[in-house]
N, C-alpha and C positions, 0 to 999 in steps of 0.2 A: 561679487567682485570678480573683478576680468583679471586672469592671471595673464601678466603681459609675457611672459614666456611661452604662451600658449601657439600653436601654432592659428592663422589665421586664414587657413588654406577652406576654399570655398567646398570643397568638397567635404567637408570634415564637420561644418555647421550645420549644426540641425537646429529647424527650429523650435521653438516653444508650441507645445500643446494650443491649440485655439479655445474659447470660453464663450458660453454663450451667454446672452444677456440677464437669464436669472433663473430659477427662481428667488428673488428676495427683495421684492419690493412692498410687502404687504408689512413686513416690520421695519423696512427701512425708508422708503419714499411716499408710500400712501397711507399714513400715518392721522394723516388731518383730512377729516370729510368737509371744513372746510373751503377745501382748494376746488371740489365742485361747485362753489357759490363763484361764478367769472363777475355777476352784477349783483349791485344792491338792488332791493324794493325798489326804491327810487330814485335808478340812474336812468335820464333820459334813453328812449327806445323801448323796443318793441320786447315784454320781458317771452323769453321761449324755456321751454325744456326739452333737451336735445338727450335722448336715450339711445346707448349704444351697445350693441348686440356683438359680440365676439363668437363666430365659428370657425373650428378646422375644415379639412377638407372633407372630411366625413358628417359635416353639419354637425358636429357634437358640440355645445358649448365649452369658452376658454378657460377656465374660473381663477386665473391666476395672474392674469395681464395685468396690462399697465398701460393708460392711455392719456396722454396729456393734449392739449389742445390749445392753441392760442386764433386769436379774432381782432378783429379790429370792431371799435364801436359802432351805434348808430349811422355816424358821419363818415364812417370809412378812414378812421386815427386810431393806429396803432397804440397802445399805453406809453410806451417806450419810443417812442420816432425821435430821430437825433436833430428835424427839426423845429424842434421847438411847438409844436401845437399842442397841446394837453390832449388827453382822450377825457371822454366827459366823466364827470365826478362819481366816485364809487365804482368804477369802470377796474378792473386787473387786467381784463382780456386775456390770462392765463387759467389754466386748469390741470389739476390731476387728479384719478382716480385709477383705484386696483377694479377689475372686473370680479364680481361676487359669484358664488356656483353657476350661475345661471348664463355666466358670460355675458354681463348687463352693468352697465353703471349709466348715472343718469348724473346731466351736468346742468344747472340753473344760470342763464345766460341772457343775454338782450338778442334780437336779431341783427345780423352784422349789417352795416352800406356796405355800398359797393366802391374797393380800392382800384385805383390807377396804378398800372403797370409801369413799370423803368421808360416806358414810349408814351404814357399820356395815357393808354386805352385803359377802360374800364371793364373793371373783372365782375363778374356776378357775383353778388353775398356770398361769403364762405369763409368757412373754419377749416383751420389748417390743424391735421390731427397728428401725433408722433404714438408710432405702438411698442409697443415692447414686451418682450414675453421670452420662456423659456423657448429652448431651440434657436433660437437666433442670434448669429452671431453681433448683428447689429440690428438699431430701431429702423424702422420704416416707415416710413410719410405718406397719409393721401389726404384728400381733401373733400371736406363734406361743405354739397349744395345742396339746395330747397328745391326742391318739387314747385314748379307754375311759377318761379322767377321769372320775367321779360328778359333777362339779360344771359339766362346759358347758354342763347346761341350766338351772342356776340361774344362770350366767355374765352379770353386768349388763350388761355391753357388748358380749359376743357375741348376749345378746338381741335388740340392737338390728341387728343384720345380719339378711339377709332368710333364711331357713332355707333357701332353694337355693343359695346362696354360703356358707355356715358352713364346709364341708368346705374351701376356700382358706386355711382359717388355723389349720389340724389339721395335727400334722406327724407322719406315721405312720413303726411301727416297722421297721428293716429292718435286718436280723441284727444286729451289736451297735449302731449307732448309731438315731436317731431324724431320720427324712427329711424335709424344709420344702423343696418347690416354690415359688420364690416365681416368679410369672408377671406380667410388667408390660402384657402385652396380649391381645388373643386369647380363646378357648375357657378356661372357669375362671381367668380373669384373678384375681389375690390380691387381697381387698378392702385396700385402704389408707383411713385414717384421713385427715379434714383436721384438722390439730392447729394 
């Protein structure tokens, strides 16, 4: 409670401690292994398994993250779009998962179409990822492509990355699943978004 007698003089406030994001999502948010199934067996599209690798700067594994993901379907329809098209059935397009010792979780999904921008232009397949983890004050966004898409070099927002970092947000094939490094420091650090 604010004692209004207090005086309000700028010099005099200090602020509050800052917090960083966790640790404690593995009893509180990542609860349901669930929430890695985004598709059912039998939602139209392409079913993929999208496995993600968390390192520090020292390449050591993260074992305590937290990584959510959202997609748009086959058709490139959001689950949720406020206009009215459905995304296809057994579709969430949502995901979360804690990262296990090994700084690895693995999310069972359909492969995404390709979405149109606020301008009409069409973006190359991609999942848009949110991370979270001890040390940080806030999450951080980037976005994971496919390796040998046609469309990452018309990609609007991957254009805007510098063409020696592009390969940090390509996540290549490796025997049945599809492989995403994501790197928070170091050599090939993963571009992140300020959003």
């Amino acid at each position: 409670m604010i004692d209004p007698h207090m005086s309000r003089d700028p010099e005099r406030l200090v602020a509050t401690p800052s917090q960083t994001v966790g640790p404690f999502f593995h009893f509180g948010l990542a609860t349901d292994p669930g929430l890695g199934r985004m598709a059912h067996a039998d939602t139209k599209g392409r079913p993929i398994r999208l496995c993600i690798r968390v390192t520090d700067g020292d390449g050591e594994p993260v074992p305590d993250a937290l990584i959510e993901l959202w997609q748009a379907d086959a058709d490139g329809r959001y689950a949720r779009l406020e206009d009215g098209r459905p995304a296809a059935a057994g579709f969430t397009g949502f995901g979360r998962l804690a990262t296990d010792a090994d700084g690895r979780c693995c999310f069972e999904t359909i492969h995404p179409g390709p979405v149109a921008d606020p301008q009409g232009r069409l973006q190359a397949p991609h999942i848009n990822l949110c991370f979270f983890s001890r040390g940080l004050l806030r999450q951080i966004f980037t976005r994971v492509y496919f390796e040998g898409d046609d469309g990452l070099d018309l990609d609007p927002i991957l254009s805007l990355v510098p063409e020696s970092r592009r390969s940090t947000l390509v996540a290549r094939r490796a025997n049945d699943a599809w492989q995403f490094d994501l790197r928070l420091q170091g050599a090939n650090e993963t571009v992140f978004f300020d959003l």
